[in-house]
C-alpha positions in Angstrom: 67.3 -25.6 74.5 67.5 -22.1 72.9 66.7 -21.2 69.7 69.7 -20.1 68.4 71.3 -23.0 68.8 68.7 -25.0 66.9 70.5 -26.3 63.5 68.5 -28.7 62.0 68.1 -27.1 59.0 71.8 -28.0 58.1 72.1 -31.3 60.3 74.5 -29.3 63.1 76.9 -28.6 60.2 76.6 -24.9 60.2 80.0 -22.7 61.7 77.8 -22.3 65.3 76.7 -26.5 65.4 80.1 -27.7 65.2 81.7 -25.4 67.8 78.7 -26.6 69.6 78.7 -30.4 68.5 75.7 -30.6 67.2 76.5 -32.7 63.8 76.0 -35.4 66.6 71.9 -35.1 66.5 71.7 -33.3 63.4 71.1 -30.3 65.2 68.0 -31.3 66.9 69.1 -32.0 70.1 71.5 -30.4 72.5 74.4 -32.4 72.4 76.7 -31.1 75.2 74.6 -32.9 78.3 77.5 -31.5 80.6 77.4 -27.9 79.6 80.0 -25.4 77.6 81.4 -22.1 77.9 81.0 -19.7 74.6 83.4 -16.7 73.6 81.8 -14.0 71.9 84.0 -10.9 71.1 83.6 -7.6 68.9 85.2 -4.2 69.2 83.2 -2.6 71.8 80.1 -3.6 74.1 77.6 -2.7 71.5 79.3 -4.8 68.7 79.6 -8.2 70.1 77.1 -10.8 68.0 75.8 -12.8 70.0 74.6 -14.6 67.5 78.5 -16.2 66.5 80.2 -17.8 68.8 83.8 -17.3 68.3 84.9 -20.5 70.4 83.7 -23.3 72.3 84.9 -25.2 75.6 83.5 -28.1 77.5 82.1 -26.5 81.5 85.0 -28.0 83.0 88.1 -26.4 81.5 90.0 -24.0 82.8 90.7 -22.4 79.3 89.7 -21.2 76.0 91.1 -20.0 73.0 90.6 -17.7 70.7 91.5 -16.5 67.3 94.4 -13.9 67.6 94.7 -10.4 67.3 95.9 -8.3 64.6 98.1 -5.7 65.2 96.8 -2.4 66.2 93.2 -4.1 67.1 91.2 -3.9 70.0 88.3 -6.6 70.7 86.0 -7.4 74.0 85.4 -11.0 74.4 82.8 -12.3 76.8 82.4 -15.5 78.3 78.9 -17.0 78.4 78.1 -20.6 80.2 75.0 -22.6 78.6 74.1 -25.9 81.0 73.3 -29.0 80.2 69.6 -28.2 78.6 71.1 -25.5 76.4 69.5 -22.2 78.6 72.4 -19.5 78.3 73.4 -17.0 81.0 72.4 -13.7 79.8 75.4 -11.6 81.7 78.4 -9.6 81.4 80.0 -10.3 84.1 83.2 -12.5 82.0 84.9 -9.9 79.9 87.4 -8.5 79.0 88.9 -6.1 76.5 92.1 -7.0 74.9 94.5 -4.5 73.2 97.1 -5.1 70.3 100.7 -3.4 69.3 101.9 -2.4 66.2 103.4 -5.9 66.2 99.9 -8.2 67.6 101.3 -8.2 70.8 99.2 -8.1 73.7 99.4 -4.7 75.6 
């Protein structure tokens, strides 16, 4: 397992450990044994943390969500799959930029 996603120190009860699960082992262990898909997202390539994971899905599903936009906002959100030992892909290759109206639609 990575790291970052070590949360010991709080028992998994941190904002990254329970997107992650990891209240489960008290943030010793890697508790998604099937894998997950993170979102990041910031404003532009060089802004995304990758160090807060703005959501969290099991491997297997076909979606994610995450948070909404405000209006006139731009973000980039990239997708990241960790498998089953907690080893992240280090790519870009899921993202996407998303633009907001006046009103916080998508444009």
């Amino acid at each position: 397992m990575e790291t970052k996603f070590f949360n010991s120190l709080f028992g998994g009860d941190c904002a990254n450990g329970a997107k992650l699960c990891m209240g489960i082992t008290e943030g010793d262990f890697w508790a998604r044994p099937a894998g997950v898909q993170l979102l990041y997202h910031g404003e532009d390539i060089n802004d995304v943390d990758f160090g807060r994971i703005a959501a969290a899905s099991n491997i297997d599903n076909d979606s994610i969500e995450a948070e909404s936009g405000l209006p006139l906002s731009r973000h980039l959100y990239i997708l990241r799959r960790v498998n089953c030992c907690g080893i992240e892909e280090k790519t870009l290759s899921a993202a996407v930029k998303a633009v907001f109206d006046s009103g916080g639609n998508l444009i």
